[in-house]
N, C-alpha and C positions, 0 to 999 in steps of 0.2 A: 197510222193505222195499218200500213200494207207490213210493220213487224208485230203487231200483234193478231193477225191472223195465223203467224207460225206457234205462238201459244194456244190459239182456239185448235189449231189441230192437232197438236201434241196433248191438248186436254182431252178430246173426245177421244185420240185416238187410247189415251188411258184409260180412259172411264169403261169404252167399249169392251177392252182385254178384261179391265174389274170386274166383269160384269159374266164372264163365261166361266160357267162349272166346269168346263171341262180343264181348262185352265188352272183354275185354282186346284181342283183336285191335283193336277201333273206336278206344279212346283210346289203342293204342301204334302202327296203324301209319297215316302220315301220307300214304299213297296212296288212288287214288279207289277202288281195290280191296281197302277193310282184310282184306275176309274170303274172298279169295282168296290162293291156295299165293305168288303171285307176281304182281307190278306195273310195267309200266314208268312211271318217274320219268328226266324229260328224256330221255330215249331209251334210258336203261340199266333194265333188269332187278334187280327188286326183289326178293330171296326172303324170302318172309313164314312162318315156322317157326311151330308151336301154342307159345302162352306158359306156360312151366311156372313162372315166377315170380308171387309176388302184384302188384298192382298199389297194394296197400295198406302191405305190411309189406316197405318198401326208402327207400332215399334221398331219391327225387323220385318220391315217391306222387302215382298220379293220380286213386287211390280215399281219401277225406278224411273222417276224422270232422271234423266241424264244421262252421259255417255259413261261406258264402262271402262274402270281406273284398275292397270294392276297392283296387285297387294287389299283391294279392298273386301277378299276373303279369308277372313280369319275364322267365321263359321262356313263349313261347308252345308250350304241350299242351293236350290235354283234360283236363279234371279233374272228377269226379264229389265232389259233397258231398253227407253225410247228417248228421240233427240233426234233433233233435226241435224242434217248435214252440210247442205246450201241450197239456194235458190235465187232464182233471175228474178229482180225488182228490175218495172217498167217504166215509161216515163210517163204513162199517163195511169190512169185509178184503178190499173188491175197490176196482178202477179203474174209471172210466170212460173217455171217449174219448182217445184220445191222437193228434196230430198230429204228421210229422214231414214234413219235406222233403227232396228229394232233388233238387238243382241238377243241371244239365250244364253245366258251361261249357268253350266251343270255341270256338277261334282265328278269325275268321270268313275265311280264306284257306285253311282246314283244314272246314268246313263243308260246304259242296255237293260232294257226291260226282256227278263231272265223268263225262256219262255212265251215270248209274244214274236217275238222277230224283228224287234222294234228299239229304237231307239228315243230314248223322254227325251232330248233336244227336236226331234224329226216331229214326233207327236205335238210337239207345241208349238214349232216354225205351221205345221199342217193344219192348225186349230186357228192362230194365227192368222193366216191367209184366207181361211174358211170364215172367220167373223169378222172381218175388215171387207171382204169381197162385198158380204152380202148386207151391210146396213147402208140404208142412203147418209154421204155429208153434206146434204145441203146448205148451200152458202158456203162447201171451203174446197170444194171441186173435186174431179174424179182422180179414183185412187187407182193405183197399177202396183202391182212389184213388178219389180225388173230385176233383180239379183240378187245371188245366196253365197254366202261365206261360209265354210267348215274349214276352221282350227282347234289346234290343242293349246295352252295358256298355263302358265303360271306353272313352270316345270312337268306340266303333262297330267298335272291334278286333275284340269278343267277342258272340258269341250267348249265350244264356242260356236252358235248358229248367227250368222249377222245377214240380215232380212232388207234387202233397202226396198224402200217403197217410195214410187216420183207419184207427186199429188200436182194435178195438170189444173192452177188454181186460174190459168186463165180467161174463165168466162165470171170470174169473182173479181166484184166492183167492192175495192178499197176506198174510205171516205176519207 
C-alpha cells in the first residue's frame, strides 16, 4: 500500500490540473490571448469557447502521466507531464517525502505571449502552483514546491518549465 499512494497522488494531482480553465485554455488555444473570449490570428478573429473536454482523457492529450521523452514531439502543442521522482519509504505504516515533477513543455513560437509581457510556459507553471496550493489532499499530505527548471529542448524548438513539488506524506498512515 505505501506504492500505491504514489499513484493516488499523481491521480489527483491530474484530475486537479484537468479541471482548471485556465489551463486548458493556455495549452489548447495557440493565440497570444489564450484566456480571452477571442483572438485575432493573421487578421481573422478567433473565438476561444470555455473547454468542457479533458485535456487528459482524449486522443492527443496535452495533460501526460509520465515523464517527458525527447523526440516525442512530432506535433508541435503544449503538453504538461506529471511523475513522481522519488521518495523515502519507512519502516513502519507511513511515507516519507515524496517527489514528483511536473514538466511544461511549449513550442518556443507558441511561448511568448506577443503583447502581454508574458510567457505561456510562466503562465501555467503560475496557474500550476495557484491550483495545487489551494485544494486540500487529504489523506496523501501536505504539498510544497521547492524548485523550478527553465530550459530549451530538442534543438531550441521547445521550452521546458520542470516544477518539483515534495508531498510531506508523513502524517499518512499506509495499510
Amino acid at each position: 500500500m505505501k506504492i500505491k499512494i504514489i499513484d493516488d497522488i499523481q491521480n489527483k494531482i491530474v484530475s486537479t490540473l484537468d479541471e482548471s480553465q485556465t489551463i486548458k485554455r493556455l495549452v489548447t488555444y495557440m493565440t497570444n490571448l489564450p484566456l480571452g473570449a477571442k483572438d485575432k490570428v493573421n487578421g481573422e478573429w478567433v473565438y476561444q469557447p470555455d473547454i468542457i473536454t479533458s485535456i487528459y482523457n482524449c486522443d492527443l492529450p496535452s495533460l501526460i502521466v509520465g515523464s517527458f521523452v525527447d523526440g516525442i514531439n512530432n506535433i508541435p502543442k503544449v503538453r504538461i507531464f506529471v511523475y513522481p521522482v522519488t521518495g523515502k519509504l519507512t519502516e513502519d505504516t507511513t511515507l516519507g517525502d515524496n517527489f514528483f515533477n511536473i514538466d511544461v513543455l511549449v513550442p518556443k513560437q507558441y511561448n511568448m505571449l506577443v503583447g502581454q509581457g508574458a510567457r505561456r510556459n510562466s503562465q501555467i507553471g503560475e496557474e500550476v502552483l495557484k491550483v495545487l496550493d489551494t485544494i486540500p489532499f487529504d489523506g496523501l499530505g501536505k504539498f510544497n514546491f521547492t524548485q523550478y527548471d527553465y530550459s530549451v529542448i530538442e534543438g531550441g524548438d521547445y521550452t521546458l518549465l520542470k516544477l518539483t513539488l515534495k508531498i510531506d506524506s508523513s502524517s499518512v498512515v499506509t495499510v
